[in-house]
C-alpha positions as CSV (number, residue, x, y, z in Angstrom):
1,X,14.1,-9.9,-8.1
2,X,12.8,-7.4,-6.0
3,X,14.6,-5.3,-3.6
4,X,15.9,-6.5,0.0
5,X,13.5,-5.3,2.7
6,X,16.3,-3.1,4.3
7,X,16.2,-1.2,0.6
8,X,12.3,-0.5,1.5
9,X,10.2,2.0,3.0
10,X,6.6,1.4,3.9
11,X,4.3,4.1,4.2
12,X,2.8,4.6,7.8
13,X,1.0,7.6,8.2
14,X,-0.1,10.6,6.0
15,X,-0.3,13.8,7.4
16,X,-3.8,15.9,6.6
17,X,-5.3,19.5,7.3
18,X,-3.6,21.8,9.9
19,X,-5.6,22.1,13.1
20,X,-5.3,25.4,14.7
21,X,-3.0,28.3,14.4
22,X,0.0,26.5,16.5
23,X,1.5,23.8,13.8
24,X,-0.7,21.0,15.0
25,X,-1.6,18.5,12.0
26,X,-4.0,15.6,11.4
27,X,-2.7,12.8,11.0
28,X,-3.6,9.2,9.8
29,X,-1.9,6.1,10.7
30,X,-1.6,3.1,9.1
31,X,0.0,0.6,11.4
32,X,-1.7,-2.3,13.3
33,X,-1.2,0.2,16.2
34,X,-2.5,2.9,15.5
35,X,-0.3,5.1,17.9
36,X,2.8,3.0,17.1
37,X,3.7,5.7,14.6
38,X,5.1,7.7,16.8
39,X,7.4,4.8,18.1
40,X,9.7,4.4,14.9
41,X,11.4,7.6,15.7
42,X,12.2,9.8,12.7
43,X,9.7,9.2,10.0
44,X,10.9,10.0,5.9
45,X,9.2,11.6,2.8
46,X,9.2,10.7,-0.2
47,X,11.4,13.5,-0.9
48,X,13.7,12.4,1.6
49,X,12.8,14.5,4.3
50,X,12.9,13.8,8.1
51,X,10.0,14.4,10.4
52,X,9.7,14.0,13.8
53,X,6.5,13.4,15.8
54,X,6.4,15.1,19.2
55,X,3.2,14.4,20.9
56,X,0.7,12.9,19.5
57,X,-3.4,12.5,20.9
58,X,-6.4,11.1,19.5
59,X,-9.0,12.8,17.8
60,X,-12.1,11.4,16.2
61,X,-10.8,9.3,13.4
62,X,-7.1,10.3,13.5
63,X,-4.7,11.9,15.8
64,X,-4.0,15.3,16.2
65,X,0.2,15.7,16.1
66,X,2.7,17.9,17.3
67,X,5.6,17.5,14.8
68,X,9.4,18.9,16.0
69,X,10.1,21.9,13.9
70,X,6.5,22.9,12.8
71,X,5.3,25.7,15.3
72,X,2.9,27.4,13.1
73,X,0.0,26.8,10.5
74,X,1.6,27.9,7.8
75,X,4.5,25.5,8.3
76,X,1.7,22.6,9.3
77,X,-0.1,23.7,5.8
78,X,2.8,23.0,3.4
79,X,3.1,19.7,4.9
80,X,-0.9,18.7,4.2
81,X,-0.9,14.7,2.4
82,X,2.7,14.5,2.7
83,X,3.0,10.4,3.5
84,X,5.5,9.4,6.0
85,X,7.7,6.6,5.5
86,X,10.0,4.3,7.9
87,X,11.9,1.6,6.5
88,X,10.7,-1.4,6.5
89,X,13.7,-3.3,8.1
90,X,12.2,-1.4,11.0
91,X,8.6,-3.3,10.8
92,X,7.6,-6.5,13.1
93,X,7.6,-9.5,10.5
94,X,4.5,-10.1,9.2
95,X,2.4,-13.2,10.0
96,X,1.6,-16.1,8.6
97,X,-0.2,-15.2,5.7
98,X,0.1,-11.7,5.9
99,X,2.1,-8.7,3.8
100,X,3.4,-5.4,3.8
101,X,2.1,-4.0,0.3
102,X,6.1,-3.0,0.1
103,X,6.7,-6.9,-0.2
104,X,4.5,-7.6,-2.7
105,X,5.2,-4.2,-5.0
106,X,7.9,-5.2,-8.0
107,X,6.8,-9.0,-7.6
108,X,6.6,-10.5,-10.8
109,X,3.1,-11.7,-11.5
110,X,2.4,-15.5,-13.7
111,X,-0.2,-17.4,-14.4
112,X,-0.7,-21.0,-13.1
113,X,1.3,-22.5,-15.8
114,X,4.2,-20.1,-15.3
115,X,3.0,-17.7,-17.9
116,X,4.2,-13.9,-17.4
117,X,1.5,-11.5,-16.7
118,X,3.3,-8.3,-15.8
119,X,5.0,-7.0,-12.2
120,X,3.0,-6.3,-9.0
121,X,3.1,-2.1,-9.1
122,X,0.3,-1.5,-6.1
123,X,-1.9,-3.3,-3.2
124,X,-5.4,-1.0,-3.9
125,X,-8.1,-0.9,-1.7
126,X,-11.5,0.8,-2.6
127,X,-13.4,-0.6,0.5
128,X,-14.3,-4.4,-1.0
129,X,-10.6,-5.7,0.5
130,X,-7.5,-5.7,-1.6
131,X,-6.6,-5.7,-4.8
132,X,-3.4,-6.6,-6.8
133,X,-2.5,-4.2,-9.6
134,X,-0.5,-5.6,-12.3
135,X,1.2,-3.8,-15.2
136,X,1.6,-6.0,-18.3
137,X,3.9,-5.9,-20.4
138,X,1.6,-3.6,-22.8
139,X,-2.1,-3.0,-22.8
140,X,-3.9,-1.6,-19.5
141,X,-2.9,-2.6,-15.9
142,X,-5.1,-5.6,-14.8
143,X,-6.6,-5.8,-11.1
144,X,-6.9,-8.8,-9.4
145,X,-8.7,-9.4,-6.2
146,X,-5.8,-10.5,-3.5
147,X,-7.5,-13.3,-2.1
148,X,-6.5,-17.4,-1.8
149,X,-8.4,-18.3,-4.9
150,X,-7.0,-15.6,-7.3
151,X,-3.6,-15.7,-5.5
152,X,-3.3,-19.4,-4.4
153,X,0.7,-18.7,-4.2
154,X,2.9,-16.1,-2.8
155,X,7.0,-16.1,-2.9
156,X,8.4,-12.9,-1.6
157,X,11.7,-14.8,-1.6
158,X,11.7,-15.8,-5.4
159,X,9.6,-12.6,-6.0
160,X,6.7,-14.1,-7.7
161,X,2.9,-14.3,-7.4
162,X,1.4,-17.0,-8.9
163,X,-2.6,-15.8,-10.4
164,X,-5.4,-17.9,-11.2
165,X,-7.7,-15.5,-13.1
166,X,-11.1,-15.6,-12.7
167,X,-13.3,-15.4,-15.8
168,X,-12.8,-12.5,-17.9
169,X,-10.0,-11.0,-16.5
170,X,-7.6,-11.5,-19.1
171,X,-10.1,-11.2,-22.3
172,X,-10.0,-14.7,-23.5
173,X,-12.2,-16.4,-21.1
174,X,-15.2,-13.8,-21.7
175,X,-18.6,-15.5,-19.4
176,X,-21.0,-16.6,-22.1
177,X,-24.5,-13.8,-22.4
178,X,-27.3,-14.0,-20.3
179,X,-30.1,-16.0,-22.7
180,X,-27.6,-18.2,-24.5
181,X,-24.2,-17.2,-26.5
182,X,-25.9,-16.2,-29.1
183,X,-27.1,-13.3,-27.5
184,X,-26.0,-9.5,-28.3
């Protein structure tokens, strides 16, 4: 069963290069709202850390941000890809439909007859939309596209997914050749 929302973080923002010499950063948001992030107050590391946004602006495809405690660019420097975190307790519930990838990570994943395929460990995106990755219990992770007809059913609640696997994505459904099967 996977853990109670209030036992999550979710990953909001993730800080980048240092811009100029007085502890501004780069950062990159990930929420709906873009300038939201700086609404949840004290933000956490994955370390445990606390960091505070003081002012934050837009700048061409991020914000530049002011962060409490960082006044120089050496300081702004040793915080470069450092991923904020607030808990997710602290998040609007999603809609209809919709997830934070925290709900879905540590979900067990089965087939259509209730078969175990492995656990949910990451929600990946390489630009084509997103993508379940699933350990197995051994063998390689498998990736599975996270859409209604390879996902027909979600249950955050039981902590399941339910996968119908397109061809070839476990190995035993292999499409036949091009020119017949026959064909090497």
């Amino acid at each position: 069963m996977p853990a109670s929302p209030t036992d999550k973080r979710v990953c909001v923002a993730r800080i980048g290069a240092p811009s100029g010499v007085r502890g501004e950063v780069r950062l990159w948001s990930f929420t709906a709202d873009p300038a939201a992030v700086a609404r949840y107050g004290p933000l956490s590391t994955a370390d445990g850390r606390m960091i505070e946004i003081a002012a934050l602006k837009p700048a061409k495809d991020c914000f530049l941000a002011r962060l409490k405690g960082v006044s120089d660019r050496t300081a702004a420097e040793a915080l470069r890809n450092v991923e904020l975190y607030v808990g997710r307790d602290k998040l609007a519930p999603a809609g209809e439909d919709e997830y934070y990838h925290a709900d879905l990570i540590g979900l067990a994943a089965v087939d259509t007859a209730g078969a175990a395929l492995g656990t949910v460990i990451a929600v990946q995106n390489f630009g084509a939309g997103d993508i379940l990755e699933i350990a197995p219990p051994r063998g390689d992770t498998l990736l599975v596209p996270f859409s209604k007809a390879a996902v027909p059913e979600i249950d955050v609640a039981a902590g399941r997914v339910v996968i119908d696997p397109p061809p070839g994505l476990l190995g035993d459904d292999e499409p036949a050749a091009p020119g017949g099967s026959d064909a090497r």
